[in-house]
C-alpha positions in Angstrom: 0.0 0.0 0.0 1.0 3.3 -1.1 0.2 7.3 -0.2 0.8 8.8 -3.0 3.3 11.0 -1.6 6.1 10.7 -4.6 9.7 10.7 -2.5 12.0 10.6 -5.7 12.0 10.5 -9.8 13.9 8.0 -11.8 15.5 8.1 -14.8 14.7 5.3 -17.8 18.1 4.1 -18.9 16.9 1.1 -20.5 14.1 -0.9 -21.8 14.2 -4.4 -23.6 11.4 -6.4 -24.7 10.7 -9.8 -23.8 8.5 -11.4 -25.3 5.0 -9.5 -24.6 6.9 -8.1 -21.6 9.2 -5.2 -21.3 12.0 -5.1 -18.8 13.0 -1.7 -17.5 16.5 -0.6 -16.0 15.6 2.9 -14.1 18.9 4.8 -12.3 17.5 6.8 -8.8 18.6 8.0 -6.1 16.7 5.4 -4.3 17.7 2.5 -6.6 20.7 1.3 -4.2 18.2 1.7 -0.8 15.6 -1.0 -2.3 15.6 -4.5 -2.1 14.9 -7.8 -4.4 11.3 -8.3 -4.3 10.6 -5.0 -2.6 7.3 -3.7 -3.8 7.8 -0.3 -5.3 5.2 2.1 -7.1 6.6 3.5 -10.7 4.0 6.1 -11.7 1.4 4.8 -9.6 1.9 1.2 -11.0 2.9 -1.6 -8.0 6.2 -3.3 -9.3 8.4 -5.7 -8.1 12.1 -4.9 -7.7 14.0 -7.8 -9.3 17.8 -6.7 -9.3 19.6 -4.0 -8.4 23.0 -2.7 -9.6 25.2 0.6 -9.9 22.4 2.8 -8.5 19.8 1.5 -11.0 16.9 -1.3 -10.7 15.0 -3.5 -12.8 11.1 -4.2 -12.9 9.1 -6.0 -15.5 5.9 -4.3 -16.7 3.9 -8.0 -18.6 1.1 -7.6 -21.2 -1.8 -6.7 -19.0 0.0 -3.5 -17.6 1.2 -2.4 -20.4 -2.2 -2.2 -22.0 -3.7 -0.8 -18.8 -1.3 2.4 -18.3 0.9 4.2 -19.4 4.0 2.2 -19.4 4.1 1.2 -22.8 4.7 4.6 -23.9 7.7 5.2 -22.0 11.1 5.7 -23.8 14.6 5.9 -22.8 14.6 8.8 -20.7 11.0 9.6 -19.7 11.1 10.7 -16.0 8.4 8.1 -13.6 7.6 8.8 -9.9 8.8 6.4 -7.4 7.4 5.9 -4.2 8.1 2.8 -1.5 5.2 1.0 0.4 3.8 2.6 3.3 5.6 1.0 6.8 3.3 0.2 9.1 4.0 3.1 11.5 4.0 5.7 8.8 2.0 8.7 8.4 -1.0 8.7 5.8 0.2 11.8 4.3 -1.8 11.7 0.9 -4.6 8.3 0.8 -4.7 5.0 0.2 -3.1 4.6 -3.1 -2.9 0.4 -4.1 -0.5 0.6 -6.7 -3.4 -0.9 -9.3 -4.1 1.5 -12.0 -7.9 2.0 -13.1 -7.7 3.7 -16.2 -5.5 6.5 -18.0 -6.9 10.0 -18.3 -5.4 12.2 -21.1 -4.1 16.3 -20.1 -6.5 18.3 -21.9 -5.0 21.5 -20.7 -2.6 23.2 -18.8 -2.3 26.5 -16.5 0.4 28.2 -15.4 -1.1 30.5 -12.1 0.9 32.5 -9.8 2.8 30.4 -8.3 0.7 27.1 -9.2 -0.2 25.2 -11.8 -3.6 23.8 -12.7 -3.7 21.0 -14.8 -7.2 19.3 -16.2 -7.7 15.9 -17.6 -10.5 13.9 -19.4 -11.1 10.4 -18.4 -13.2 7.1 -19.9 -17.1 8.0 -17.9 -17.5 4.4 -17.3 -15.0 5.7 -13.7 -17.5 8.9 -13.4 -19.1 7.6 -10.5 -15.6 7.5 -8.6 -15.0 11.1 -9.0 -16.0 13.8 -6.8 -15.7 17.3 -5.9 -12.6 17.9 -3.3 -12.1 14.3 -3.6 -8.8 12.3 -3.9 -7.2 10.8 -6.9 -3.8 9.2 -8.1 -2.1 10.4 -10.7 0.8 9.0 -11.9 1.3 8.1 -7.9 0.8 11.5 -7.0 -2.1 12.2 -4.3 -4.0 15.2 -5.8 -7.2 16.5 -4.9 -10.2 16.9 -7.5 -12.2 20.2 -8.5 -14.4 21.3 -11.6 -15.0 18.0 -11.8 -17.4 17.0 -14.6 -19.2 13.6 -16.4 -15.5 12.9 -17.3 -13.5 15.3 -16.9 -12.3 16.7 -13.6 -9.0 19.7 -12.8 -6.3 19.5 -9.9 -3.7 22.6 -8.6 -0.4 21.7 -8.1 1.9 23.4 -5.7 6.0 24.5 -6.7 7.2 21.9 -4.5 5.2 18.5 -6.5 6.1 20.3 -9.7 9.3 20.0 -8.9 9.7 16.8 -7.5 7.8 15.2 -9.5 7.2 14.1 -13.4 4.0 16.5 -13.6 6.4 18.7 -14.6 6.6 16.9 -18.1 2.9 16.7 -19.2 1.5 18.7 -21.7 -1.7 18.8 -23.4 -2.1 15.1 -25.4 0.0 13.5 -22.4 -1.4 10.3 -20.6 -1.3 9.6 -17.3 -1.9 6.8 -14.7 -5.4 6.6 -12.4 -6.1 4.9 -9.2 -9.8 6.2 -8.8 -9.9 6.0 -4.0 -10.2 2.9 -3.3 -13.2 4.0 -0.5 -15.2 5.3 -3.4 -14.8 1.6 -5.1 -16.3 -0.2 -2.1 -19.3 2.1 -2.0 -19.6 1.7 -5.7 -19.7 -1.9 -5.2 -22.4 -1.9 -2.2 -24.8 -0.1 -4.3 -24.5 -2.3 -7.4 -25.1 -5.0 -5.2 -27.9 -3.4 -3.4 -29.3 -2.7 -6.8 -28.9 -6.6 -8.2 -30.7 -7.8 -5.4 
């Protein structure tokens, strides 16, 4: 379990195909702290670390997330958010962020305000019932909070400091990003489909 609370970028410095797979090598400043089969979130997606070496790690992305995020599109270079399970006597600094991506919502525009950014997104409406005003929301790992949200469309504000240390600084109008819709909102979603069937 995550919190969305990004504590360092990485760097793509390779990325060979296997098969249906890709394998990524990413160099970080947190590469050397992890450890073999530590579970560790790459732009809001849960990976497993499989070998470390020379301040770089390796992770496998298969098939199924590759088609469900935006992994696939990453090239040699591209900047992800890392972020290392919650311990169990952590703060809850952002929410409960799982590390399973719902969907990926594409930057429709961004804002540059006086001293923060606004950045707003569109988003497939089968999700709409998971998004709410003041609500939270993943987005490429990062714990934002929602306003002007719409049918499927919703804005967040991003202060200097997650600009900065973070890869929101890279997206641009056309760019796709990862969501994890709250995982409390999925749970109620479920009750009342339930409710419904019945």
């Amino acid at each position: 379990m995550f919190t969305g609370i990004i504590e360092n970028t990485g760097t793509i410095k390779e990325i060979i195909s296997n098969g249906t797979n890709k394998i990524f090598w990413i160099t970080s400043p947190l590469s050397n702290e992890l450890k073999i089969d530590q579970s560790l979130s790459h732009s809001g997606v849960c990976l497993t670390v499989e070998e470390i070496s020379n301040g770089t790690h390796r992770v496998t992305a298969i098939e199924e997330t590759l088609v469900k995020t935006n992994l696939g599109q990453l090239q040699q270079g591209s900047i992800v958010n890392l972020e290392r399970c919650m311990p169990l006597n952590g703060r809850l600094d952002g929410h409960i962020v799982q590390g399973h991506v719902d969907a990926v919502a594409e930057c429709t525009n961004v804002v540059q305000k006086e001293g923060s950014w606004e950045y707003s997104f569109t988003f497939p409406t089968t999700f709409s019932t998971l998004v709410i005003e003041k609500g939270s929301i993943s987005l490429n790992g990062i714990s934002l909070t929602l306003f002007n949200v719409g049918s499927n469309s919703f804005s967040v504000a991003i202060i200097p400091y997650t600009y900065e240390h973070t890869n929101i600084k890279t997206l641009k109008t056309g760019s796709k990003v990862n969501v994890e819709f709250d995982i409390l909102g999925k749970y109620v979603q479920r009750m009342l489909q339930q409710q419904t069937a019945i």
